[in-house]
C-alpha positions, 0 to 999 in steps of 0.5 A: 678523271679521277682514281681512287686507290686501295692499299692492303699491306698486312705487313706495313700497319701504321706506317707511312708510305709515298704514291708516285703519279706522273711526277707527283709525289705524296704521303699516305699512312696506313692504319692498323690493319695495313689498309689505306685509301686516297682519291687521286686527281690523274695526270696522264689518261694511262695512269701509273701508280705506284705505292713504296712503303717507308719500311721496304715494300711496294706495288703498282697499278695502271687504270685507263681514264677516258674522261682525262682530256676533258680537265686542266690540271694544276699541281703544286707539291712540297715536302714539311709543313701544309704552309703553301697553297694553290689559289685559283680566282676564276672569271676575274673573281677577288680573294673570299669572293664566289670563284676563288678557289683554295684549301678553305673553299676547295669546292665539290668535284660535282661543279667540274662535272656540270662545267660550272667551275673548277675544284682544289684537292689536297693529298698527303697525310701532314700528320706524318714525318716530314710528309710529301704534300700536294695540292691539285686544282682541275678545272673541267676545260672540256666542259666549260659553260663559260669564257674568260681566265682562270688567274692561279697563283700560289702563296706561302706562309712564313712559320716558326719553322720555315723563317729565314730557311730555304723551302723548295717546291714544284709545280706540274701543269696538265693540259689537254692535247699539250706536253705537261709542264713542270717548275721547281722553285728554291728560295730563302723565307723572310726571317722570324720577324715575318712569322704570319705573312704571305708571300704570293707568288705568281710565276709558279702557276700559268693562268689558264685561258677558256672557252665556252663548250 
């Protein structure tokens, strides 16, 4: 339940643009050739997308994704710095154990197709200005050898950037045979004295409960 992207735009080389999908939102740049590519995790079995480049120009693609109501998906996207993260602890597994999904153990998209565990994609080109981020977890639901739940939540680092600043976000949730749900969060970081902490935030995200297939 994935979709790969191409972007040919002779005209726009080494320019950023943004990838709209379903409510999400992320950053690409192009190279010197004006071409660009991204794996995309879909949040709708007609998926959408559509490409608008930072200097005007744009296009559009559907592709049909059959495979789609076999995954829960769970996104979370913010605009700045990659300084937030979605951690998935599966089937009551602890931080830096086997099971707990994140950025530094993102896992192999094969483990959702053998129904052994859940993956953590990262979209957006943080070497842009000010890039949409996202960050996508899929767990195959559909194909689940397994029992129990699925505890996500999403932390956020204090920096030199954000301390003491407002940050907003939002999170999307895709679930099979239910409407996709959406939150938004808007809140003031710790001040600079906190540069380094984490704060962990579980509300943004609902857990998912599964049963063996």
């Amino acid at each position: 339940a994935t979709a790969n992207l191409y972007i040919d735009a002779p005209c726009s080389v080494d320019t950023s643009g943004t990838i709209h999908h379903q409510g999400m939102m992320f950053t690409i740049l192009t190279d010197s050739d004006g071409l660009a590519s991204v794996v995309v995790p879909v949040l709708s079995q007609e998926a959408v997308f559509i490409a608008e480049m930072s200097d005007g120009g744009g296009a559009a693609a559907i592709v049909s994704v059959p495979d789609f109501s076999q995954y829960d998906r769970a996104v979370l996207q913010w605009q700045g710095e990659p300084s937030m993260g979605i951690h998935a602890l599966e089937f009551g597994a602890g931080f830096s154990e086997e099971g707990h999904v994140w950025a530094a153990a993102a896992r192999d998209p094969m483990a959702a197709l053998t129904g052994e565990g859940g993956f953590l994609t990262q979209l957006g080109a943080i070497e842009a200005d000010s890039p949409f981020l996202a960050e996508v977890y899929t767990y195959p639901s559909g194909l689940s050898s397994r029992d129990g739940q699925v505890d996500l939540s999403v932390e956020a680092q204090v920096t030199p950037t954000n301390c003491g600043r407002a940050i907003s976000a939002q999170s999307i949730q895709v679930s099979p045979g239910s409407a996709p749900f959406a939150l938004d969060l808007n809140m003031t970081m710790p001040g600079c004295e906190a540069v380094g902490e984490f704060l962990v935030l579980k509300n943004m995200l609902m857990s998912l409960t599964l049963a063996s297939r």
